[in-house]
PQR file with spaces between the fields and no chain letter, atoms N, CA, C, O and H, PARSE charges and radii, in Angstrom:
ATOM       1  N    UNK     1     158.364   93.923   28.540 -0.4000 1.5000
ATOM       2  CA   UNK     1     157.583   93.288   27.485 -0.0000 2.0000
ATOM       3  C    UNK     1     158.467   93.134   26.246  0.5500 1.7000
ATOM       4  O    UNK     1     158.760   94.136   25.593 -0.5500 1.4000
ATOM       5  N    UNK     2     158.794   92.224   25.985 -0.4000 1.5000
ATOM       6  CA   UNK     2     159.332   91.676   24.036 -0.0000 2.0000
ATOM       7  C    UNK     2     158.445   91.899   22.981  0.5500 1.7000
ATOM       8  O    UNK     2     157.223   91.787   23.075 -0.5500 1.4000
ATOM       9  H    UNK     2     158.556   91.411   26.515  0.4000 1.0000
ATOM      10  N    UNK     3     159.042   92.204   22.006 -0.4000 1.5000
ATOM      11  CA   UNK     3     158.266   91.807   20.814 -0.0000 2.0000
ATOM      12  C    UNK     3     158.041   90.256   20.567  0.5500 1.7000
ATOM      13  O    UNK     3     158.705   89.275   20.903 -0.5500 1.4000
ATOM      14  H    UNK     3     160.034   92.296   21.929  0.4000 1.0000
ATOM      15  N    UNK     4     156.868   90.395   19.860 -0.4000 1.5000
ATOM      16  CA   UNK     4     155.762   89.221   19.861 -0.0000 2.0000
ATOM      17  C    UNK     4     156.433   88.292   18.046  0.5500 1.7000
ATOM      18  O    UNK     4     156.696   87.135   17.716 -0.5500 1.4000
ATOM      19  H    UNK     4     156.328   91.192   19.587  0.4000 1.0000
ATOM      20  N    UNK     5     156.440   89.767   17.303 -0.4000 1.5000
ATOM      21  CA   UNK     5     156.589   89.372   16.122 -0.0000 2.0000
ATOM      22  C    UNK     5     158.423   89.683   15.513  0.5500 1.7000
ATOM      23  O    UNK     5     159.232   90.510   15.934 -0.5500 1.4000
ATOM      24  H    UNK     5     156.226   90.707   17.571  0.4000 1.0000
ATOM      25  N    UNK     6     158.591   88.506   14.251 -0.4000 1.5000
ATOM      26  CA   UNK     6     160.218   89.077   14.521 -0.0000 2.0000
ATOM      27  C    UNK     6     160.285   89.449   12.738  0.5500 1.7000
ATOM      28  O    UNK     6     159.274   89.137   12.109 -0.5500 1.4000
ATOM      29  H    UNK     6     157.934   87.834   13.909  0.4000 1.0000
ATOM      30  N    UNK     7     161.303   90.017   12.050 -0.4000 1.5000
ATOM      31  CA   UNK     7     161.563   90.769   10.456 -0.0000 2.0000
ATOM      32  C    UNK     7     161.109   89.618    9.864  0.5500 1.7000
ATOM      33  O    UNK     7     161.284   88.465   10.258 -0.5500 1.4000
ATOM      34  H    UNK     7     162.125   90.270   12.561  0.4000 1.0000
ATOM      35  N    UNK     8     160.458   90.038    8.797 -0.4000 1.5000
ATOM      36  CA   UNK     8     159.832   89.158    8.002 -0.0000 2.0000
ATOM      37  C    UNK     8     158.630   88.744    7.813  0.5500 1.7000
ATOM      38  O    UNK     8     158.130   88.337    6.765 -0.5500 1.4000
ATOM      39  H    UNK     8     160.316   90.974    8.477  0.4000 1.0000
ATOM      40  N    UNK     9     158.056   88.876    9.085 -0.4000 1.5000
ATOM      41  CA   UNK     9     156.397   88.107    9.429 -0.0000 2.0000
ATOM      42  C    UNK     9     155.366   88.792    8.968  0.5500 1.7000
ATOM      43  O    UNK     9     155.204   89.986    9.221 -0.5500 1.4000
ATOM      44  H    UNK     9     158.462   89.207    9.936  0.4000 1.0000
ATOM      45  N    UNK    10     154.547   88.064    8.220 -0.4000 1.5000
ATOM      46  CA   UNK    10     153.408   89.135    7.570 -0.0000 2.0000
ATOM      47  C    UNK    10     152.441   88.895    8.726  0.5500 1.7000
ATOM      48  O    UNK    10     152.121   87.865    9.318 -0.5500 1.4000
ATOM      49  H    UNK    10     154.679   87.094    8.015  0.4000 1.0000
ATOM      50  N    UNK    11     152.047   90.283    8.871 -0.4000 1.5000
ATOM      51  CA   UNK    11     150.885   90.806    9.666 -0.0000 2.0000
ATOM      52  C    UNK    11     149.939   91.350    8.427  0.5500 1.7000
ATOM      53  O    UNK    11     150.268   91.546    7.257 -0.5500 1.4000
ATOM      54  H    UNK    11     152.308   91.120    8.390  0.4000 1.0000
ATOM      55  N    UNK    12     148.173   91.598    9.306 -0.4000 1.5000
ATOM      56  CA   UNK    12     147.327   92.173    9.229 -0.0000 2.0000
ATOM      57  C    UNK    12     147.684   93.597    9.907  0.5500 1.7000
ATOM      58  O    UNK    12     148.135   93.739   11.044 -0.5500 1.4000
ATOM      59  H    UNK    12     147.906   91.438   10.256  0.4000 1.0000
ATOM      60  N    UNK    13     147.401   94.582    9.015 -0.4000 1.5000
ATOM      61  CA   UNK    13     147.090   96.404    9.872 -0.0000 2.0000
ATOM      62  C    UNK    13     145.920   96.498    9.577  0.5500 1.7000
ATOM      63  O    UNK    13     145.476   96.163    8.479 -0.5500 1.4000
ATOM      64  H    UNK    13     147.034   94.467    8.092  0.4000 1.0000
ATOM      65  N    UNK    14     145.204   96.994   10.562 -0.4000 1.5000
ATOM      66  CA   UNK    14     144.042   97.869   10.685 -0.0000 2.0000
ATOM      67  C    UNK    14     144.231   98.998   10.348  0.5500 1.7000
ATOM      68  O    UNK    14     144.913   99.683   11.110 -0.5500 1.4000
ATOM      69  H    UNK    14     145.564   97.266   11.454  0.4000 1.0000
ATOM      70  N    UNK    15     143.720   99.606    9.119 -0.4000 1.5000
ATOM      71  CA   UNK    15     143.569  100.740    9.155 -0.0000 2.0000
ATOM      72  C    UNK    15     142.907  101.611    9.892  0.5500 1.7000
ATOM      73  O    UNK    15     141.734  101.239    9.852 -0.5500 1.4000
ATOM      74  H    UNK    15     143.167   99.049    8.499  0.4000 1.0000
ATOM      75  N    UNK    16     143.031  102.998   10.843 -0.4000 1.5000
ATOM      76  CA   UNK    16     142.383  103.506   11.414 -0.0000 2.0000
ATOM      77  C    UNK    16     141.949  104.595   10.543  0.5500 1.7000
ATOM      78  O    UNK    16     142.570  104.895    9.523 -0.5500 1.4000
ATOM      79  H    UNK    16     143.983  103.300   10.875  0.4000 1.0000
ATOM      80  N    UNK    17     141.035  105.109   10.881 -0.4000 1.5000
ATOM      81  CA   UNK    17     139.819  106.256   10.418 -0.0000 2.0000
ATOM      82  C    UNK    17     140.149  107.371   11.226  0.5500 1.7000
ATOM      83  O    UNK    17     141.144  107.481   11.942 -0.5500 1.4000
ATOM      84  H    UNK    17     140.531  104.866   11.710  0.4000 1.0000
ATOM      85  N    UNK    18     139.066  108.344   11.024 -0.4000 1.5000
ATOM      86  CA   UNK    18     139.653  109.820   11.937 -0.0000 2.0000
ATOM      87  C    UNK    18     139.862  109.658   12.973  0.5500 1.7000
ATOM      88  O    UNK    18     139.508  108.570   13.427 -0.5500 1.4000
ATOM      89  H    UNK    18     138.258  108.255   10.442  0.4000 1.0000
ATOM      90  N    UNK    19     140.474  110.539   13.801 -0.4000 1.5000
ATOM      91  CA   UNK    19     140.760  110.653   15.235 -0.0000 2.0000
ATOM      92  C    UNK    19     140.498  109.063   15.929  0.5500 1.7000
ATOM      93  O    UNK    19     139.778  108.853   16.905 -0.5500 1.4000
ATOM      94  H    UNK    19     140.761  111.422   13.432  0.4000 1.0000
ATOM      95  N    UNK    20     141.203  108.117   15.232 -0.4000 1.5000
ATOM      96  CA   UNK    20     141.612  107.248   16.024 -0.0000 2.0000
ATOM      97  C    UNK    20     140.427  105.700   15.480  0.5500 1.7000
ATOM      98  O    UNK    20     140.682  104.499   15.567 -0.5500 1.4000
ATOM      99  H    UNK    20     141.788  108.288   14.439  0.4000 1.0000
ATOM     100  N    UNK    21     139.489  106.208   15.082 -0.4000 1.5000
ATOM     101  CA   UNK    21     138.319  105.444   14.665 -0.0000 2.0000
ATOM     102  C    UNK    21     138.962  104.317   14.083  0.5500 1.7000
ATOM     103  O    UNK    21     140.110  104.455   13.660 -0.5500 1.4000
ATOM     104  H    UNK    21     139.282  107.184   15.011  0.4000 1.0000
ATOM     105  N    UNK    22     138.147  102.780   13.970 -0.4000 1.5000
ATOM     106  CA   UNK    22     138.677  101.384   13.014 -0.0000 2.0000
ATOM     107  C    UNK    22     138.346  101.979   11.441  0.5500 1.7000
ATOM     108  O    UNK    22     137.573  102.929   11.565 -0.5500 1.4000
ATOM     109  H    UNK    22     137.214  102.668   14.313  0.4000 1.0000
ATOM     110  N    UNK    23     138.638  101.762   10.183 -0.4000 1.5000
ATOM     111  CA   UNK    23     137.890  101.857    9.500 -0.0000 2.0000
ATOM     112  C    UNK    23     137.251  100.500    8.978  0.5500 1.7000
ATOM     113  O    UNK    23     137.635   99.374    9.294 -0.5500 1.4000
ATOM     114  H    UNK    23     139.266  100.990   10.082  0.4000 1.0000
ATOM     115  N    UNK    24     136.191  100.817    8.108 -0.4000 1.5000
ATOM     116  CA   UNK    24     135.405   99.778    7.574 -0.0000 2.0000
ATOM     117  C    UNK    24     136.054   98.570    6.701  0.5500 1.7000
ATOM     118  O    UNK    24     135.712   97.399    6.534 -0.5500 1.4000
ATOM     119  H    UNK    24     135.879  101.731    7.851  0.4000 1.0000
ATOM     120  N    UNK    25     136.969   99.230    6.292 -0.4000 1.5000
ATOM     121  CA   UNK    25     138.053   98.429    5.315 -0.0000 2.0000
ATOM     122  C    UNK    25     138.424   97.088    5.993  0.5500 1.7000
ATOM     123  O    UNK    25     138.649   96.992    7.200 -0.5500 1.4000
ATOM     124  H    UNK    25     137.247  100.181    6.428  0.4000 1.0000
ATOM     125  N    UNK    26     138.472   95.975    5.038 -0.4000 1.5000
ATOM     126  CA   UNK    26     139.481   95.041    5.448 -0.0000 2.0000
ATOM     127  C    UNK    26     140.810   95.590    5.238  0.5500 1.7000
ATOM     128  O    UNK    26     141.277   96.256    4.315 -0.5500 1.4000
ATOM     129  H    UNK    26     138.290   96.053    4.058  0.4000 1.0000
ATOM     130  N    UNK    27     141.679   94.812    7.146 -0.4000 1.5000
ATOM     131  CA   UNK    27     142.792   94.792    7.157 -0.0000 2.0000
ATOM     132  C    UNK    27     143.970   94.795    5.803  0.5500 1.7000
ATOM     133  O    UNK    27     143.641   94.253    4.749 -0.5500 1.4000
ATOM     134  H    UNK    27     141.299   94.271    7.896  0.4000 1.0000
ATOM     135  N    UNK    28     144.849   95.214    5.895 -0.4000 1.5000
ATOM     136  CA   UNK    28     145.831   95.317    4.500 -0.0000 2.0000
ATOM     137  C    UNK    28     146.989   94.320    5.246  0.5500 1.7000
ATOM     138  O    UNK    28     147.296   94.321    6.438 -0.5500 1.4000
ATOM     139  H    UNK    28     145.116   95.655    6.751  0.4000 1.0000
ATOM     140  N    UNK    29     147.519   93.491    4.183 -0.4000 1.5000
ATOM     141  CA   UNK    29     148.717   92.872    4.628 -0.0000 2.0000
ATOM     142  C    UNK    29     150.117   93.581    4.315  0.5500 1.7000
ATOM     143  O    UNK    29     150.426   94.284    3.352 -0.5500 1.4000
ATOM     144  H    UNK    29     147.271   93.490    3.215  0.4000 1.0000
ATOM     145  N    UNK    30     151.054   93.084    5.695 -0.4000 1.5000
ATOM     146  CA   UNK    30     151.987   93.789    5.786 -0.0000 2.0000
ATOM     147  C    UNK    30     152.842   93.354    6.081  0.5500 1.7000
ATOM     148  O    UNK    30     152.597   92.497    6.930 -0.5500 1.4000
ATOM     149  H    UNK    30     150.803   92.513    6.477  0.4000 1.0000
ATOM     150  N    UNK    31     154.565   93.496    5.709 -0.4000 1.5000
ATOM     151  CA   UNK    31     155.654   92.401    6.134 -0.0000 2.0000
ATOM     152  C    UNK    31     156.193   93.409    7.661  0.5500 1.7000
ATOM     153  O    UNK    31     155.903   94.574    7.933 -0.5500 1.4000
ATOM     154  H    UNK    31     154.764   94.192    5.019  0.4000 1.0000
ATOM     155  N    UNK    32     156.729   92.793    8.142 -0.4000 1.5000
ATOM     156  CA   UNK    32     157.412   93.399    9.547 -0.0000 2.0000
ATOM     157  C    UNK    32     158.789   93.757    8.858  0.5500 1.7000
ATOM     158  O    UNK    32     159.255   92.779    8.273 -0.5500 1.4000
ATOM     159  H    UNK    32     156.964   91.847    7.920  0.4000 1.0000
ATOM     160  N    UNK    33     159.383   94.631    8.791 -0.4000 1.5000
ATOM     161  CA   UNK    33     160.828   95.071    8.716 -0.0000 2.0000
ATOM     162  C    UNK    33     161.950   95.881    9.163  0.5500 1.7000
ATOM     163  O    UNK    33     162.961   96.289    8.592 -0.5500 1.4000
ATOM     164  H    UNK    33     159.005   95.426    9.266  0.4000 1.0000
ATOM     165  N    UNK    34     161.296   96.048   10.841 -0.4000 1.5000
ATOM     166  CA   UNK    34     162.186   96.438   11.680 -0.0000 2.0000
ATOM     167  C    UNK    34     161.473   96.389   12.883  0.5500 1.7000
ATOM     168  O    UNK    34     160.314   96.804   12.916 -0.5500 1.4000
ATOM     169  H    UNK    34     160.474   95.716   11.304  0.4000 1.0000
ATOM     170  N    UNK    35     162.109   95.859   14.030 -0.4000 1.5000
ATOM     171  CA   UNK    35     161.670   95.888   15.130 -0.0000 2.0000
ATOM     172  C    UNK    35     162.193   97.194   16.108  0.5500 1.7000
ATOM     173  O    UNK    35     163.394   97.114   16.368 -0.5500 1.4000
ATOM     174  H    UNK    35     163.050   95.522   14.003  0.4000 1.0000
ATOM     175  N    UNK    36     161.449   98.461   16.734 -0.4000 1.5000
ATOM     176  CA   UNK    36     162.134   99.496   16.973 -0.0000 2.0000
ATOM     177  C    UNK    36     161.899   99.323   18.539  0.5500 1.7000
ATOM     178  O    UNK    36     161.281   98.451   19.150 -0.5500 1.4000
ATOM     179  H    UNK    36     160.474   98.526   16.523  0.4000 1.0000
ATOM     180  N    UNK    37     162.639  100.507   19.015 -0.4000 1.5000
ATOM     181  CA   UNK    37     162.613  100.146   20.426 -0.0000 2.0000
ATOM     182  C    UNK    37     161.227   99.961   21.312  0.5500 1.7000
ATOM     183  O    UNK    37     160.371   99.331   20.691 -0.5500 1.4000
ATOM     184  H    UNK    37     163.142  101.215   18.519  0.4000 1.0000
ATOM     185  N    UNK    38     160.925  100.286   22.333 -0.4000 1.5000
ATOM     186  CA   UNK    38     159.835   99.745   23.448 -0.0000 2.0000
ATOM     187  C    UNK    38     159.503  101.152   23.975  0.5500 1.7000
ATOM     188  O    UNK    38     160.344  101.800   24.599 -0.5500 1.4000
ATOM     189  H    UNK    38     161.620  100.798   22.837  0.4000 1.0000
ATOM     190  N    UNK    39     158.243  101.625   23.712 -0.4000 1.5000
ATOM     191  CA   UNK    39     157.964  102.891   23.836 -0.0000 2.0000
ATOM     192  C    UNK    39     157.885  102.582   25.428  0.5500 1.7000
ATOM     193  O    UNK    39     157.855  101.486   25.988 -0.5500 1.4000
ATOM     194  H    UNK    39     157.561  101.098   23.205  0.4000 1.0000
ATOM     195  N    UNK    40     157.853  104.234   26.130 -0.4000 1.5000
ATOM     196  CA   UNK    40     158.098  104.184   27.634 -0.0000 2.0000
ATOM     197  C    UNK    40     156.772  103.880   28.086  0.5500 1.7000
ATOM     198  O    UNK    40     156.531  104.218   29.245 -0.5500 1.4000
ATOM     199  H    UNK    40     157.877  105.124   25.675  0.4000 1.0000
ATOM     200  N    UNK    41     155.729  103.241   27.350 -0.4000 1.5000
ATOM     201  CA   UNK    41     154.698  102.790   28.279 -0.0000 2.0000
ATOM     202  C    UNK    41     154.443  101.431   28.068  0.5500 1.7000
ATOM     203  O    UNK    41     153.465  100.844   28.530 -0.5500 1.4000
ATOM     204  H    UNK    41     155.924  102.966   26.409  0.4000 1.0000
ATOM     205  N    UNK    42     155.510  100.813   27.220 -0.4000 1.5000
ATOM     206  CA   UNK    42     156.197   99.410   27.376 -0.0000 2.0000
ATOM     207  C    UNK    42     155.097   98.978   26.408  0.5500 1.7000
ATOM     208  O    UNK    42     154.375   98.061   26.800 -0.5500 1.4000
ATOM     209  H    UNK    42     156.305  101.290   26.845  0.4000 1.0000
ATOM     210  N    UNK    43     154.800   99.636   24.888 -0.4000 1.5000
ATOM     211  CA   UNK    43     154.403   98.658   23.809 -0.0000 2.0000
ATOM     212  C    UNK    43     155.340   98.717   22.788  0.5500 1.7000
ATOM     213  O    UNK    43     155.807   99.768   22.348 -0.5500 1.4000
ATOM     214  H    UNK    43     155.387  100.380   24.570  0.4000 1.0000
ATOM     215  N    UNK    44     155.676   97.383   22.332 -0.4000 1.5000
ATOM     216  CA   UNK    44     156.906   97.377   21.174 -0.0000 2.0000
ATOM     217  C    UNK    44     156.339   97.766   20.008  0.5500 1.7000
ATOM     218  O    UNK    44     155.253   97.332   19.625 -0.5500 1.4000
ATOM     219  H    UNK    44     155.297   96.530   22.689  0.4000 1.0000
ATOM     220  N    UNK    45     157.192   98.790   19.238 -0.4000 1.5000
ATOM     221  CA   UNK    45     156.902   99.514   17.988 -0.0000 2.0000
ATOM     222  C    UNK    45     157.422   98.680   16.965  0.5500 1.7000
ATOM     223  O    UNK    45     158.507   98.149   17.203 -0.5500 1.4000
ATOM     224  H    UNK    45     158.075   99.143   19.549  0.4000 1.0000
ATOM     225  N    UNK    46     156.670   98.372   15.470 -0.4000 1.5000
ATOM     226  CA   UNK    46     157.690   98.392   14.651 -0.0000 2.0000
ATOM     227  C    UNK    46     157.507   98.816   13.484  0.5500 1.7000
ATOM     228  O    UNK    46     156.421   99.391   13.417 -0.5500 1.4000
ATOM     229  H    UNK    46     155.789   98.803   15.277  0.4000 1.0000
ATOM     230  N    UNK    47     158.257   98.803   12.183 -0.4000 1.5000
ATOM     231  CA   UNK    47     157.874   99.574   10.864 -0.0000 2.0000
ATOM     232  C    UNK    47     157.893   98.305   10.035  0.5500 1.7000
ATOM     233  O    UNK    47     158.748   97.427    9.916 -0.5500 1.4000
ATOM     234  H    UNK    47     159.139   98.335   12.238  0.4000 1.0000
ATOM     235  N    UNK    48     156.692   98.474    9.496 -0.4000 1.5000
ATOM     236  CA   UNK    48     155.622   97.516    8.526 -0.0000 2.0000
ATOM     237  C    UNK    48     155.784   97.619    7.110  0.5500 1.7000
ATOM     238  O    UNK    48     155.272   98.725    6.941 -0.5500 1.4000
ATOM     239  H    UNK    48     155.998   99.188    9.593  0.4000 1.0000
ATOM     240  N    UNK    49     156.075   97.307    6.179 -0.4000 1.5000
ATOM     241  CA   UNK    49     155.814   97.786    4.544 -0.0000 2.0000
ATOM     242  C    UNK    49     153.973   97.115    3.887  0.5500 1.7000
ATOM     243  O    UNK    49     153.164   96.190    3.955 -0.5500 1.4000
ATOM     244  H    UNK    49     156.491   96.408    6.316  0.4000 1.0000
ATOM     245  N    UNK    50     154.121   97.808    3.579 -0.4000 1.5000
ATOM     246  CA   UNK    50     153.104   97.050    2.457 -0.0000 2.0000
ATOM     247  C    UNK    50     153.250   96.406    1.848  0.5500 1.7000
ATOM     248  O    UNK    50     154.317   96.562    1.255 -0.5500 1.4000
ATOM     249  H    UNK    50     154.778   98.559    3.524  0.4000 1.0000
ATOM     250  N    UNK    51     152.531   95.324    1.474 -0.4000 1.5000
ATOM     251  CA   UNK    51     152.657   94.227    0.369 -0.0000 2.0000
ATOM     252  C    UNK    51     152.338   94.116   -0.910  0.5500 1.7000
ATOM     253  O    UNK    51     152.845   93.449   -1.812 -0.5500 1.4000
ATOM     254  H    UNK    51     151.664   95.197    1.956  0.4000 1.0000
ATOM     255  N    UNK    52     150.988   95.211   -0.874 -0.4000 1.5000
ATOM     256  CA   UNK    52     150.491   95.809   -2.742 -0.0000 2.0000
ATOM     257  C    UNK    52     150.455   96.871   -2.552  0.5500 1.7000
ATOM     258  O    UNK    52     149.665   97.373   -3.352 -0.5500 1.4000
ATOM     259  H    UNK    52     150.575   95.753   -0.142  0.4000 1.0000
ATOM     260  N    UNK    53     151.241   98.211   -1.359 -0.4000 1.5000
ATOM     261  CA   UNK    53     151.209   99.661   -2.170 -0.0000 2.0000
ATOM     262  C    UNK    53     152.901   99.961   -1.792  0.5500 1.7000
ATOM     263  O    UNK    53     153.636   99.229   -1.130 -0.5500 1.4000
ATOM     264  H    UNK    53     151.884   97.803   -0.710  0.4000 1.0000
ATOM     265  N    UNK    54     153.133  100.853   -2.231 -0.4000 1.5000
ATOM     266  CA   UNK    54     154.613  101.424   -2.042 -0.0000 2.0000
ATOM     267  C    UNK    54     154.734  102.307   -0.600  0.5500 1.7000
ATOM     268  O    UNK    54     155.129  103.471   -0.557 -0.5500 1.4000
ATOM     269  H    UNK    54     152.536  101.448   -2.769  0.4000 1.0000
ATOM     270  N    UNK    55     154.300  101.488    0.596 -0.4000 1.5000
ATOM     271  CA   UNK    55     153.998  102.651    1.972 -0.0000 2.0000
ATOM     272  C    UNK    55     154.614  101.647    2.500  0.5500 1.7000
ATOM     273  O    UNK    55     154.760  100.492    2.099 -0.5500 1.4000
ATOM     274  H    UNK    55     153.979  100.542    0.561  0.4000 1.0000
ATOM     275  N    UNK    56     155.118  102.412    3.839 -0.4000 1.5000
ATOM     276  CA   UNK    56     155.675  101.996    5.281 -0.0000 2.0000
ATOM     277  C    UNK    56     154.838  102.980    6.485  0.5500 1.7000
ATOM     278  O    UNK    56     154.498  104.159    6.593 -0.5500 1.4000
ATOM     279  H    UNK    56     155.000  103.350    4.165  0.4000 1.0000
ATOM     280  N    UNK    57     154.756  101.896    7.180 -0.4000 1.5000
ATOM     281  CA   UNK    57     153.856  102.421    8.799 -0.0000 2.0000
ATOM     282  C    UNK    57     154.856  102.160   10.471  0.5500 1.7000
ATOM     283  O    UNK    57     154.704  101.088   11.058 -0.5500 1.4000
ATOM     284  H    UNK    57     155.032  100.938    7.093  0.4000 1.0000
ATOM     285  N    UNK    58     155.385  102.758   10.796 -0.4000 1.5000
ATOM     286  CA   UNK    58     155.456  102.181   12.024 -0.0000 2.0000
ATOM     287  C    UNK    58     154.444  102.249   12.969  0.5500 1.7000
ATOM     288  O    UNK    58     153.551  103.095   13.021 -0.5500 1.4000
ATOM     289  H    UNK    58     155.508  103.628   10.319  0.4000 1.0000
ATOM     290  N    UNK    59     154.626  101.340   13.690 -0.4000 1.5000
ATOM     291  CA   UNK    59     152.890  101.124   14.123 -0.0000 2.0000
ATOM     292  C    UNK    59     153.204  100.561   15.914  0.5500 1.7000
ATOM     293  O    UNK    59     154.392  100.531   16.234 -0.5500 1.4000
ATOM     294  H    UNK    59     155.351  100.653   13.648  0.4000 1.0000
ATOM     295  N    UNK    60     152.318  100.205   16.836 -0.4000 1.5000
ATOM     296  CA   UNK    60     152.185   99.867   17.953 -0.0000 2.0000
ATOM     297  C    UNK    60     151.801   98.364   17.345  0.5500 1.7000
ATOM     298  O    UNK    60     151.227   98.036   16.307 -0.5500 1.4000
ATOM     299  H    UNK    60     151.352  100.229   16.577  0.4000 1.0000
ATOM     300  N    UNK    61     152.349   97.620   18.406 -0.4000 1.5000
ATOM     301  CA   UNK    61     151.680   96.016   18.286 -0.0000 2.0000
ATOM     302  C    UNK    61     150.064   95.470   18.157  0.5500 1.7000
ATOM     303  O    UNK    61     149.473   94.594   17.524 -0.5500 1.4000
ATOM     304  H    UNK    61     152.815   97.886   19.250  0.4000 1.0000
ATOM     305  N    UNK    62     149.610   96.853   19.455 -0.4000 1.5000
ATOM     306  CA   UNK    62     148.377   96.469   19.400 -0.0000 2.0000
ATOM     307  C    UNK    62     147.666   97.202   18.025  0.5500 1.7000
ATOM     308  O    UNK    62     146.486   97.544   18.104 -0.5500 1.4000
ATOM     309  H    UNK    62     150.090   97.564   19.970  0.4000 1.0000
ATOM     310  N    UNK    63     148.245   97.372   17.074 -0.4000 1.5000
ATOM     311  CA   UNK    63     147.640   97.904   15.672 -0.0000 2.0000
ATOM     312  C    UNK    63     147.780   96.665   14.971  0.5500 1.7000
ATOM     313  O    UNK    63     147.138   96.729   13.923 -0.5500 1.4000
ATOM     314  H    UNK    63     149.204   97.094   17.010  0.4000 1.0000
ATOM     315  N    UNK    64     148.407   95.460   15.128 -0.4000 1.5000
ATOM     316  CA   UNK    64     148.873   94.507   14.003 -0.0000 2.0000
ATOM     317  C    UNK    64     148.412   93.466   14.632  0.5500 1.7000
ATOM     318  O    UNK    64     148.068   93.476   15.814 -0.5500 1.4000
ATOM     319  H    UNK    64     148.929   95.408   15.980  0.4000 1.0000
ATOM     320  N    UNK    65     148.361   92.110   13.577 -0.4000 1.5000
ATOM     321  CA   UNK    65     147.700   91.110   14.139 -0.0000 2.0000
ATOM     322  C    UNK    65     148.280   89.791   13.350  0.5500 1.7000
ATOM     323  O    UNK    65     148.639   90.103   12.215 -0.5500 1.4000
ATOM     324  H    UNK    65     148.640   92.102   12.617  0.4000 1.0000
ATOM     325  N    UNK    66     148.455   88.491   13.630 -0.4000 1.5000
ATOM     326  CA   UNK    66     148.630   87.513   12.615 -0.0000 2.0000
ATOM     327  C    UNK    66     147.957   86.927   11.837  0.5500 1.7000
ATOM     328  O    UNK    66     146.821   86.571   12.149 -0.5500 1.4000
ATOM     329  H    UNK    66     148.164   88.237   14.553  0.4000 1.0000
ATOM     330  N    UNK    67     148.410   86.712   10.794 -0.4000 1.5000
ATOM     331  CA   UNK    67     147.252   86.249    9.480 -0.0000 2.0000
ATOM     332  C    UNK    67     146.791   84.943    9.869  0.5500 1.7000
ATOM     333  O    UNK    67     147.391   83.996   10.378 -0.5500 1.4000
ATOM     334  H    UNK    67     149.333   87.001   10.540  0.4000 1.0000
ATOM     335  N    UNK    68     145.583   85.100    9.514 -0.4000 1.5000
ATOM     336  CA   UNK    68     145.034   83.637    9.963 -0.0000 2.0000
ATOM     337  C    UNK    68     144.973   82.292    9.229  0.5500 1.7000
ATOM     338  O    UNK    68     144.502   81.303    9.790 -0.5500 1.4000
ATOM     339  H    UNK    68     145.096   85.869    9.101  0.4000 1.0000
């Protein structure tokens, strides 16, 4: 499996809630700024910044989404 998204691309993150939960929040936008390797159950990871707070996430693909 490849990555979908490549450095630069603003995504949507879902924030998750406790133990794994969606939260209620709208999605936060986020730039892509590193694509990391392919975890061994073959989903591509990568690390996200924020766009209005001073945070970084690396995250699973299926956590991110394209802006619509």
């Amino acid at each position: 499996m490849a990555h979908n998204y490549a450095i630069d691309d603003d995504v949507h993150h879902l924030r998750q809630g406790p133990q794994g939960r969606a939260g209620i929040q709208q999605p936060s936008v986020y730039t892509i700024i590193t694509c990391l390797p392919i975890e061994a159950d073959g989903r591509p990871r990568y690390r996200i910044k924020s766009k209005t707070e001073n945070v970084e996430r690396v995250v699973t693909e299926d956590q991110i989404s394209r802006l619509a």
